[in-house]
C-alpha positions in Angstrom: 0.0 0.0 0.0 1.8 3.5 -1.0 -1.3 5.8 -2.8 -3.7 7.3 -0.3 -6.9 9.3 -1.2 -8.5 11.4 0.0 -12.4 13.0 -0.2 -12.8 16.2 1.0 -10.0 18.9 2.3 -11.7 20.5 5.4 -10.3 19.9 9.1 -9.7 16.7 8.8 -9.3 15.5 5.7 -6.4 18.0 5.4 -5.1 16.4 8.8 -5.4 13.0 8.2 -3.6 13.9 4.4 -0.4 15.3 6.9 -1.0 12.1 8.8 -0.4 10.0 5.9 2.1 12.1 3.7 4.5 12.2 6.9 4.5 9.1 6.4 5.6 8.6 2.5 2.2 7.9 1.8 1.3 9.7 -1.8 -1.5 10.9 -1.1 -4.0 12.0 -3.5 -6.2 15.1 -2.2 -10.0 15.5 -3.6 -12.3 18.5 -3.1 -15.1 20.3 -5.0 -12.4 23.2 -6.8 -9.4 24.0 -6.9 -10.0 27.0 -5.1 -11.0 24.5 -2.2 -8.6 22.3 -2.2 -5.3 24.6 -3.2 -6.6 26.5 -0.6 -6.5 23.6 2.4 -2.8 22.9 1.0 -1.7 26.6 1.5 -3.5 27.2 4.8 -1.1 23.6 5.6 1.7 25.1 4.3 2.0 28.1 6.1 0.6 26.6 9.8 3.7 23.9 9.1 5.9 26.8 8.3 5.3 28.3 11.6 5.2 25.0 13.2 9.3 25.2 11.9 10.1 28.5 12.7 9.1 27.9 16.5 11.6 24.6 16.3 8.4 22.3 16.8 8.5 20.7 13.5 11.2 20.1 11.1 11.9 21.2 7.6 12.5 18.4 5.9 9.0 17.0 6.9 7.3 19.9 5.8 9.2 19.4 2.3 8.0 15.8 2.4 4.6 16.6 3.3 4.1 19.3 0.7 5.7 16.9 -1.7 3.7 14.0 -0.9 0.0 15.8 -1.6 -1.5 16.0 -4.7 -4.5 18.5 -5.3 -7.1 16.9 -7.6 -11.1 17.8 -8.7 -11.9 14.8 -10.1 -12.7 11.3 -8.2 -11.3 9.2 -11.3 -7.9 10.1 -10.4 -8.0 8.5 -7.2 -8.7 5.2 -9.5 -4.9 3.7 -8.6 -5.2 4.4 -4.7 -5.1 1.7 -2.3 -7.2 3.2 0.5 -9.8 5.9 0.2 -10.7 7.9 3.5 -13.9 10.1 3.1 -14.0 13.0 5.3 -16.6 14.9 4.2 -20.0 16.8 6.4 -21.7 14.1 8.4 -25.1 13.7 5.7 -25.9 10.2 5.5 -27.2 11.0 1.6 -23.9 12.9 0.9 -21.6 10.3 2.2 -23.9 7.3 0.3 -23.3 9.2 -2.9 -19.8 9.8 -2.7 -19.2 5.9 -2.2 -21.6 4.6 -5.2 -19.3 7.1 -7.2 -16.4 5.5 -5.4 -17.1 2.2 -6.0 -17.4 2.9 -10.0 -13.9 4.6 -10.5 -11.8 2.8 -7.8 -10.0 -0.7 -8.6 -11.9 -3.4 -7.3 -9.2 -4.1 -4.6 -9.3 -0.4 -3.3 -10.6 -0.1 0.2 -13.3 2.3 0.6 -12.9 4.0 4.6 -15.2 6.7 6.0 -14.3 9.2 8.5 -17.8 9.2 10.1 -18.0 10.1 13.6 -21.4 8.8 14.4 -23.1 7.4 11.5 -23.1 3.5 10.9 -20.6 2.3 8.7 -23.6 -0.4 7.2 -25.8 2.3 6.1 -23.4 4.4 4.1 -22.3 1.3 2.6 -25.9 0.0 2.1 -26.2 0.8 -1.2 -22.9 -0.3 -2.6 -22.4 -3.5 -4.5 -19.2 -4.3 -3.1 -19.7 -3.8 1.0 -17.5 -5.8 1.9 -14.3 -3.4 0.9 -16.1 -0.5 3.1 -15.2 0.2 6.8 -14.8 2.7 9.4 -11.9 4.6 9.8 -12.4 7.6 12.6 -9.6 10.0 13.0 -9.5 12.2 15.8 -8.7 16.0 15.7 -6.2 16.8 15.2 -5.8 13.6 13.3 -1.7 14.9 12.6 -1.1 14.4 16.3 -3.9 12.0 18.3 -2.8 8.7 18.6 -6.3 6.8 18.3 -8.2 5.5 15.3 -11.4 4.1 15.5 -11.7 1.1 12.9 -15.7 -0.2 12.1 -16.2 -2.8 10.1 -20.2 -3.0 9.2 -22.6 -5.9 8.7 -21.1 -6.7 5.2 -17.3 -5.6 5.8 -14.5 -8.9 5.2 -11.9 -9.8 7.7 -9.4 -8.6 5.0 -10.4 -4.8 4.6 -10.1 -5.0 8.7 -6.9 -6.6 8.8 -5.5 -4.2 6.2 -7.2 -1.4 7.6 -5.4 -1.8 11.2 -2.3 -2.2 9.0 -2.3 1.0 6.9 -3.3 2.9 10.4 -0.7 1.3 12.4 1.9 2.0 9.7 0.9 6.0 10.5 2.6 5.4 13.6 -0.9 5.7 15.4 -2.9 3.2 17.5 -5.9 1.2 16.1 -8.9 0.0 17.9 -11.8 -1.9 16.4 -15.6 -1.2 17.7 -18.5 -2.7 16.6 -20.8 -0.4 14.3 -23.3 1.2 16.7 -23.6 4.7 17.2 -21.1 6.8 18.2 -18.6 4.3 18.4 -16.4 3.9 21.6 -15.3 7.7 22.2 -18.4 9.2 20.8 -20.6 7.5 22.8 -18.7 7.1 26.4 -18.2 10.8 26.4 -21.6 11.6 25.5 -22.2 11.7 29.6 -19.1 13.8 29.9 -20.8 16.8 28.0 -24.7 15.9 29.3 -24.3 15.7 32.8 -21.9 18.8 33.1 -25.3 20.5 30.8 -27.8 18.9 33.5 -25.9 19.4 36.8 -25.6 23.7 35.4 -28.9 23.8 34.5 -30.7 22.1 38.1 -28.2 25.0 39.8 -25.8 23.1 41.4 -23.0 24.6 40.4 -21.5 27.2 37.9 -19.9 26.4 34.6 -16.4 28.2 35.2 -16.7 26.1 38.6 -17.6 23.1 36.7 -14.6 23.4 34.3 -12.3 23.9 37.6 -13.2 20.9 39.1 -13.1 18.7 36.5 -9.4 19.8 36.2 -8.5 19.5 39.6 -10.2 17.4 41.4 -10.5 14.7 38.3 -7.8 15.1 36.5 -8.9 15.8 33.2 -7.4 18.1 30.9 -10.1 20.5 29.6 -13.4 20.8 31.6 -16.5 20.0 29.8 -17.7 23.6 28.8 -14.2 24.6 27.5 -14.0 21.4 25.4 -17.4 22.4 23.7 -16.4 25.7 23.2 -12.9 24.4 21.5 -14.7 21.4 19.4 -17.7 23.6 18.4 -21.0 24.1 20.5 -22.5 23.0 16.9 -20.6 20.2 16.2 -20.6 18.6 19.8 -24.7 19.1 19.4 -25.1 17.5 16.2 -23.3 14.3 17.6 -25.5 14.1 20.4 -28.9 15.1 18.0 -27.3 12.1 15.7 -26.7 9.6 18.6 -30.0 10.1 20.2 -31.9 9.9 17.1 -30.0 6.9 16.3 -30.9 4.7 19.4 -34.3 5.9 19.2 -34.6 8.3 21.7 -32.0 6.7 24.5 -32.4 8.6 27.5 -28.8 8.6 28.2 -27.8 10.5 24.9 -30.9 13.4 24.9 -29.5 16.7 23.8 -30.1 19.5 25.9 -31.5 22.9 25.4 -28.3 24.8 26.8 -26.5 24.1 23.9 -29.7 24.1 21.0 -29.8 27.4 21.9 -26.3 28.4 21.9 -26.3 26.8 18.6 -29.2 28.8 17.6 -28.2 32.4 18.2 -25.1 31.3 16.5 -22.3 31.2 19.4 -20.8 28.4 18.4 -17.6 28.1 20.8 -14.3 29.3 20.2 -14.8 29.7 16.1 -17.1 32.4 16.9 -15.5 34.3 19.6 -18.3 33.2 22.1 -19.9 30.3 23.5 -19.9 29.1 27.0 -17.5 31.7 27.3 -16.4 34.9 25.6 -13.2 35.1 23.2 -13.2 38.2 22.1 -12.1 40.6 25.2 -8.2 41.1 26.2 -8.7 37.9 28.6 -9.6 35.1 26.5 -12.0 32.0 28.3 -13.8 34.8 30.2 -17.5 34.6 31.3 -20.5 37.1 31.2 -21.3 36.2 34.8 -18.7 37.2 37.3 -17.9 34.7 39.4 -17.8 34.4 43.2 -15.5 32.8 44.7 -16.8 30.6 47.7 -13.2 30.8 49.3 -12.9 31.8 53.0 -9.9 33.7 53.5 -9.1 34.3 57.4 -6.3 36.1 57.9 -4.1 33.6 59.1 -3.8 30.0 59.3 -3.1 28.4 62.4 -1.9 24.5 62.5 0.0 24.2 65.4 -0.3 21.3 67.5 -3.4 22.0 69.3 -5.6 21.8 66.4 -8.9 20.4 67.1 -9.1 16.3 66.6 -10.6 15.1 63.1 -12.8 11.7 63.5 -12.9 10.0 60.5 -15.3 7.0 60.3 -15.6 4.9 56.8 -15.9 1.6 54.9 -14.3 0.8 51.9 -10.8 1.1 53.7 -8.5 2.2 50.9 -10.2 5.2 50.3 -11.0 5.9 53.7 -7.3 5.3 54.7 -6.5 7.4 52.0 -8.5 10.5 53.1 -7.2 10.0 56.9 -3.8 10.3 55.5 -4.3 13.5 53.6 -5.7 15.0 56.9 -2.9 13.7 59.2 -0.3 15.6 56.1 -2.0 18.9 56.5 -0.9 18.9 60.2 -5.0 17.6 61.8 -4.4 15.6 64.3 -7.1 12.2 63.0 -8.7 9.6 64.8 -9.7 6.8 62.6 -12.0 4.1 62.5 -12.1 2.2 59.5 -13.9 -1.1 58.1 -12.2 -2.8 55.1 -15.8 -3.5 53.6 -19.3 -2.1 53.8 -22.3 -3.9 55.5 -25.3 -4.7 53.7 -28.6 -3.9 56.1 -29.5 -7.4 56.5 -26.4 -8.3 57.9 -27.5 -7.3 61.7 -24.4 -8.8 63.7 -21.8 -7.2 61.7 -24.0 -4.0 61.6 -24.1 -4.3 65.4 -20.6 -4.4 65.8 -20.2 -1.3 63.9 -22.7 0.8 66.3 -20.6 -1.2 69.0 -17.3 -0.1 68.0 -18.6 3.7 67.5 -20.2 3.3 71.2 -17.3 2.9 72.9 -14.9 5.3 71.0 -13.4 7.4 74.1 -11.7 10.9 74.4 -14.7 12.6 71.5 -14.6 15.8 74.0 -12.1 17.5 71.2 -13.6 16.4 67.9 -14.8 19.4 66.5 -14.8 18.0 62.9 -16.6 14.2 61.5 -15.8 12.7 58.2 -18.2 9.8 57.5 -17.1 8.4 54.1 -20.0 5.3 53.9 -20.9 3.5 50.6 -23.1 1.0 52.5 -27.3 1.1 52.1 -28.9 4.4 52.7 -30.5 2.9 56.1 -26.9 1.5 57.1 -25.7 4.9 57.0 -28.8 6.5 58.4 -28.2 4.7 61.5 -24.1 5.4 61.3 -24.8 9.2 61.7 -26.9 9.5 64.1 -25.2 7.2 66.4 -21.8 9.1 66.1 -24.2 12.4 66.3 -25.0 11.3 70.1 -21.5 10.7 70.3 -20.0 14.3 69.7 -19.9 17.5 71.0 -22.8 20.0 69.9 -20.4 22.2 68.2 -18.7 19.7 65.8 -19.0 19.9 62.4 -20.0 16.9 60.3 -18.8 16.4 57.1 -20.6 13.4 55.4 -19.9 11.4 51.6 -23.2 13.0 49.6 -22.0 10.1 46.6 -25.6 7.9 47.3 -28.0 10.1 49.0 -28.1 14.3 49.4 -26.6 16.1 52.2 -30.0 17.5 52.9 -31.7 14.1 53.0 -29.0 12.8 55.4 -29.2 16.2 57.4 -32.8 15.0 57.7 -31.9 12.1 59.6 -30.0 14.6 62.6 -31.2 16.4 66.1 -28.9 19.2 64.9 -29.6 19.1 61.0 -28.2 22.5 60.7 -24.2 21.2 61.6 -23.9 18.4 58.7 -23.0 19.1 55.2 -21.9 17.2 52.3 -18.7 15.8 50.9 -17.3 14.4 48.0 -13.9 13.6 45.8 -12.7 11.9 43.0 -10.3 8.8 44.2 -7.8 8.0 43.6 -6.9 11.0 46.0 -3.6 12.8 45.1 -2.4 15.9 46.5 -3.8 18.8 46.6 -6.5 17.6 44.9 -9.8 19.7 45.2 -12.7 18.2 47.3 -16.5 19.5 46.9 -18.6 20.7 49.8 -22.3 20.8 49.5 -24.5 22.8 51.3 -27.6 21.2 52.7 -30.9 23.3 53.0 -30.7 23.4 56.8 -27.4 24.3 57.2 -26.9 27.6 59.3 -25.2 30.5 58.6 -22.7 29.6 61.7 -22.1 26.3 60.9 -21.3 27.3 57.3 -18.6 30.0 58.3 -17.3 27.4 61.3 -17.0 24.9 57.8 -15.1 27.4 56.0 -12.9 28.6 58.5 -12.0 25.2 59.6 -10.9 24.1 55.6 -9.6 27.3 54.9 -7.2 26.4 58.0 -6.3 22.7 57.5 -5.2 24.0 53.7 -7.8 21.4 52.2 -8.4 23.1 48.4 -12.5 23.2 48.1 -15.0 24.3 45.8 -19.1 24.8 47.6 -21.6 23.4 45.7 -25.3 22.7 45.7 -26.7 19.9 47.1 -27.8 16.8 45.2 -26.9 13.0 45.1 -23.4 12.4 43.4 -22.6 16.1 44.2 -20.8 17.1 40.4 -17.4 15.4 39.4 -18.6 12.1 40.7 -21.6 11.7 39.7 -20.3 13.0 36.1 -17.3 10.1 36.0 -20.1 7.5 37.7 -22.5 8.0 34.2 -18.4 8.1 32.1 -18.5 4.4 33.9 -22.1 3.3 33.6 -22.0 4.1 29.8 -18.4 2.2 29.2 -20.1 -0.4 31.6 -23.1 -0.7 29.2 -20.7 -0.7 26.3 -19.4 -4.2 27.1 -22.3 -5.8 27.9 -23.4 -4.7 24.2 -20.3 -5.8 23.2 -18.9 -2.7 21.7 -15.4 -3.2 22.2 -13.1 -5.2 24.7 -12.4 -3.8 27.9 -9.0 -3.1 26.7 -10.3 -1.2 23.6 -12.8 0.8 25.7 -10.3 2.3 28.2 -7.4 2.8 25.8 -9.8 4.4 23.0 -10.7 7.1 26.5 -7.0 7.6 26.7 -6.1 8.3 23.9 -9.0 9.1 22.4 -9.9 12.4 24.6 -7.0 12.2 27.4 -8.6 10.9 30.1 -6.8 10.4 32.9 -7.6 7.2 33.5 -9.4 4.5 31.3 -13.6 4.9 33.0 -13.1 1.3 33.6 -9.5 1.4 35.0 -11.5 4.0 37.2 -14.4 2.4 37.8 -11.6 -0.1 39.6 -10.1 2.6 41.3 -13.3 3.8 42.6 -14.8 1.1 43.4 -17.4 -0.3 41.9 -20.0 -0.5 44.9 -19.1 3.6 44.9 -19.7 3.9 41.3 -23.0 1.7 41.8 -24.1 3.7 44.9 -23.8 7.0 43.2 -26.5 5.6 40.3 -28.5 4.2 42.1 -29.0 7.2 44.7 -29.3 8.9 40.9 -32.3 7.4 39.7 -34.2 7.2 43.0 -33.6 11.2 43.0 -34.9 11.6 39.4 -36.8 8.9 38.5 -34.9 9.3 35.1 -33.8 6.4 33.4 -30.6 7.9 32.2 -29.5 6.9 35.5 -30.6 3.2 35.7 -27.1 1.5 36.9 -25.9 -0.6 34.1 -26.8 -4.5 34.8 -23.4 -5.4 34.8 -22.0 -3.0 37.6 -24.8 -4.9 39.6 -23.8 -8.1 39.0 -20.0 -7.1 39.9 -20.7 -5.6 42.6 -22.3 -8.3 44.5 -19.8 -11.1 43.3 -17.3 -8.3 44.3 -15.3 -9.0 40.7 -13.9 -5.9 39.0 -12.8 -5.3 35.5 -8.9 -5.5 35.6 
């Protein structure tokens, strides 16, 4: 294979045309004109030309590059290639066209690969005579530098064009991964929740969309939050995936566009390719937002961690993560007193629930706690029962600070004699430091409590962003539907667990594969947050995947 074509010179058909030519592909470029296409090979030209003036790219690969493409207007001359990619406007009717005309000029043993993001791979080719030479081949943007390719075979495509397909794309140096033909793919699909939830968590009030964007950079992990990756994709384009998804499993709850963006997309502010979007581009400080911000920080003016700092109680199942979180405390200078189960207790189990309220009984020396972590993932009336027996444990004046992952802070505040004294917590594992942890705010809180919070994280150096109040609080419950969709994914049989997590990685730079996280997590956590979800809502975009069930109570996990 050595003569690459290529239909349609926009974003990425130009990229995936460096992609190739950088690697002594010929490659033969197609568009409409030759105003279009001489046009994408200038624009290439010069950003390459920069590229080598700032020392990030060398010359002699922009002289084989620009040597390698060849501008054409006609499809016959891409009658000698080995491989055609399409890459042009996701139209089902456009893309069927353009491979009926493919199939009459190419040689019989060309293979015929679309660029489609979302559409299946069967119905383009549903017309053709010769199916069997046309697969899925989905570049990511920029297609020049991402490492992932999506390969789709549809209902008609031979083990051949796949096999050669992986080929060609690992001979681009890049990393193939094969997904069955359903919509959106493996990255397409998974991230769907990444954009929705972020959409539905701003829109019920929780929390603010330049907060949003902060957390899901420091407390997660990930590289872009969700609003500033729309904005740099295109509020248009990251709609019409969802709007083709959706329609595409008829109507699947999980996928339903919102009305944030429709209207975003509407008015025209499209993201970063229109100066606005979530946020505004065109002022002297780019990513800024109409709203002005208020930061929930509370500064006191100085920080006081000597040695008779109040004692910390930290009670929790799950141990690693509870251990984990006493740890960070005791490194900030708190002095900590731990209990901690390795496992949580299902309600029906009364001894071992027994010997919890037992063991919290006859804690001694609680005259100094002034501050409670309860990190429980057991069953809402396990926990119930948990707080309020450490509530007649502790003085009047300590804080509590309990995991809102399953059920609200406000519901659990429900469950107090001093409701006004408990709010919410919640973090991303696996913990690293300085990682940012979210505080909720239950309805009953007071006004006391809530400075006596402040003051007491603002003093222990804990990084926190206030939230409102709701089951999953934001970045978990967010990474919780990442999991429940990758989770669903297998059990359609989408792709491996292998291909799922490293198609994430590479795919959109997660930090961690969502099923390598789900791990990491745990998956009781990841099952709790759901399921506190969906009794919330009622919505059956929450409904826990049947599979996270089933591992949860044969305590397996995916790796």
């Amino acid at each position: 294979m050595d003569r690459v074509g290529i239909v349609g010179s926009g974003t990425m058909g130009i990229e995936i045309a460096q992609a190739a030519a950088e690697h002594g592909f010929k490659v033969i470029l197609y568009d409409l004109t030759d105003e279009i296409v001489l046009g994408a090979i200038r624009r290439l030209k010069q950003r390459l030309h920069k590229k080598v003036e700032q020392g990030r790219y060398k010359a002699e690969n922009m002289n084989l590059v620009m040597v390698n493409i060849h501008p054409v207007t006609s499809l016959i001359e891409l009658n000698e290639c080995d491989i055609v990619i399409e890459a042009v406007p996701e139209s089902l009717a456009l893309k069927q066209q353009i491979f009926e005309d493919l199939e009459k000029v190419c040689k019989p043993t060309t293979i015929l690969a679309t660029n489609t993001s979302s559409l299946s791979i069967t119905a383009i080719a549903g017309k053709m005579k010769t199916a069997h030479r046309v697969v899925g081949c989905h570049f990511f943007n920029p297609a020049s530098i991402i490492k992932l390719v999506e390969v789709i075979p549809g209902m008609m495509t031979d083990d051949v064009t796949v096999k050669t397909t992986i080929d060609f794309i690992t001979s681009l140096h890049k990393e193939p991964v094969e997904a069955k033909d359903t919509p959106g793919f493996i990255v397409n699909r998974v991230a769907r929740s990444f954009y929705g939830e972020a959409l539905r968590l701003v829109d019920e009030g929780l929390v603010e969309i330049e907060t949003l964007d902060r957390l899901a950079k420091t407390e997660a992990g990930f590289p872009m939050g969700p609003f500033e990756l729309m904005d740099f994709i295109g509020i248009d384009v990251n709609y019409a995936v969802t709007e083709s998804v959706y329609n595409a499993t008829f109507s699947e709850p999980r996928y339903k566009p919102h009305l944030m963006q429709k209207r975003l997309v509407d008015s025209g502010m499209l993201g970063r390719k229109s100066s606005r979007g979530f946020y505004r581009y065109d002022t002297e400080q780019s990513n800024e937002r109409v709203s002005v911000h208020e930061s929930n920080d509370h500064e006191p003016s100085q920080r006081n961690l000597s040695e008779q700092q109040p004692i910390s109680l930290v009670i929790g199942d799950g141990a690693s993560f509870s251990k984990q979180w006493t740890d960070r405390l005791v490194a900030t200078g708190q002095r900590v007193k731990a209990l901690l189960w390795e496992k949580s207790t299902p309600e029906w189990n009364r001894e071992a629930f027994s010997q919890r309220i037992k063991a919290i009984e006859e804690l001694a020396d609680l005259e100094e706690i002034r501050v409670v972590w309860l990190l429980s993932t057991s069953e809402k009336g396990v926990t119930m029962q948990l707080l309020q027996c450490i509530e007649k444990r502790i003085p009047s004046d300590a804080i509590i600070f309990t995991s809102a992952l399953s059920v609200s802070a406000t519901e659990q505040a429900s469950w107090c004699q001093q409701s006004e004294r408990l709010f919410g917590f919640g973090i991303v594992p696996t913990l690293i430091e300085h990682q940012t942890i979210e505080i909720s705010k239950p309805l009953q809180a007071s006004r006391l409590f809530t400075d006596k919070a402040k003051q007491w994280l603002y003093q222990a150096g804990i990084s926190n962003e206030w939230i409102g109040d709701g089951p999953g609080l934001v970045m978990p419950r967010i990474i919780a539907m990442i999991i429940n969709e990758a989770a669903t994914a297998i059990t359609e049989r989408i792709a491996s667990v292998d291909a799922i997590d490293k198609a994430m990685k590479l795919g959109t730079r997660y930090p961690y594969g969502p099923l390598e996280w789900a791990d990491r997590i745990g998956i009781q956590q990841i099952y709790r947050i759901l399921e506190g979800l969906y009794a919330e809502f009622g919505d059956d975009r929450y409904r826990p995947a049947p599979l996270l069930k089933r591992m949860m109570l044969a305590h397996k996990s995916f790796y």
